[in-house]
Each structure stands twice: as structure tokens, then as C-alpha cells.
N, C-alpha and C positions, 0 to 999 in steps of 0.2 A: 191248144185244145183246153177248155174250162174245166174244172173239175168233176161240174153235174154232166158232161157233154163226156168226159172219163168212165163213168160211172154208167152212161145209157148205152156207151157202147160195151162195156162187159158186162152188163146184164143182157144184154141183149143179143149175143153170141153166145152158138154152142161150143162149151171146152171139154173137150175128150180127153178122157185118162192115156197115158202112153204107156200101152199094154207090153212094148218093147222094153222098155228102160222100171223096170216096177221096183227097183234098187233105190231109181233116185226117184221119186214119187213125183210127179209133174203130169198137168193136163197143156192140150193145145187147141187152137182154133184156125182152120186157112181160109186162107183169101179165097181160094176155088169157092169157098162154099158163101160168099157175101152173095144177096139174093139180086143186088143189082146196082147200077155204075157208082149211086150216093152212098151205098155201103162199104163200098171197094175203098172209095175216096176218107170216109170214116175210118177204116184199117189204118190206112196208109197214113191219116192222120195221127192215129197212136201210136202206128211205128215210129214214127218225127216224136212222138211225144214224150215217146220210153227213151228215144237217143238224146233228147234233148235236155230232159229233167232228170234223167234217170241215175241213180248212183253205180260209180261207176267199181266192180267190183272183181278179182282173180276169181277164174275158174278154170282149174286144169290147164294151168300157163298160158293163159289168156285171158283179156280182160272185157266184160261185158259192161254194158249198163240196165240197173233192173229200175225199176219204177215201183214203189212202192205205196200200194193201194190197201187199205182196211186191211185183213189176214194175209193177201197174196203178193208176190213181186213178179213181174213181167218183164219179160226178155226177148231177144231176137237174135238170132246166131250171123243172118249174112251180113256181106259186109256193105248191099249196095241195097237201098228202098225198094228197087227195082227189081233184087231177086229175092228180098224177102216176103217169102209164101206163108210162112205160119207166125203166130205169134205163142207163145210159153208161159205158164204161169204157175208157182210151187206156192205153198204154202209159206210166211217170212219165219224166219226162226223162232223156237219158242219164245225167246227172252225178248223178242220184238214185236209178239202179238200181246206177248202180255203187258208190255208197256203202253198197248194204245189206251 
């Protein structure tokens, strides 16, 4: 996935605040809600994208990869394309937005 083709698809998804977790400040966006089969295909594309570029980093004894885009890093918790439904996106640490 190209970077402008990054970029069109998180502008272009709604990312919902996660009213459950308000500790750890993070929004999300699911696959239920792609409007139709080239969207679906677009997700699944940045899910490959966030596993495949993404740095890969410990969270609660376990390790993720996030993708770090402009302010935000993006993540995905399952372990299979297939059952991942949402994708995560937090704000990057402060000393890392201030360095862009």
C-alpha cells in the first residue's frame, strides 16, 4: 500500500473514541462498517500494511506492530487477517510528534 493510498484510507474511515478503555486514550474503525467489497479489500490492505511496515513494539507482554503515520500509530490485536475486525489508532508519544 503507497503512502497517498495510506493516507485516503484513514481519512476516509470513521475512528471512534473507545468509551470502554478512556485510561488508555485510543480510537477505532471496523471492517463491519466498510460500505462495500473495495473497502473491505482497502482494510485488509492496511492490516498487511501495519504488519508488514509496522514497528514492532511490547505492550503488556506482548508484542505488537504499530505503523506510524503523521500524529497517530495504528494497530491490530488478532493474530490471523481473517479475524481481524477493527483496526486502533492512539496518538504517537509526545517526543515523537514533536519530532516530525
Amino acid at each position: 500500500m503507497k503512502q497517498k493510498e495510506i493516507h485516503d484510507f484513514i481519512d476516509s474511515h470513521n475512528w471512534r473514541f473507545a468509551k470502554t478503555m478512556p485510561q488508555m486514550p485510543h480510537w477505532y474503525t471496523l471492517k463491519k462498517n466498510c460500505v462495500n467489497r473495495n473497502d473491505e479489500h482497502d482494510f485488509e490492505r492496511f492490516v498487511m500494511a501495519i504488519r508488514q511496515t509496522g514497528v514492532p513494539t511490547e505492550w503488556r507482554g506482548r508484542t505488537y506492530r504499530y505503523l506510524k503515520v503523521g500524529d497517530y500509530q495504528y494497530w491490530t490485536m488478532d493474530e490471523t487477517l481473517e479475524e481481524t475486525d477493527l483496526i486502533n489508532r492512539a496518538l504517537r508519544p509526545k517526543h515523537e510528534r514533536d519530532a516530525i
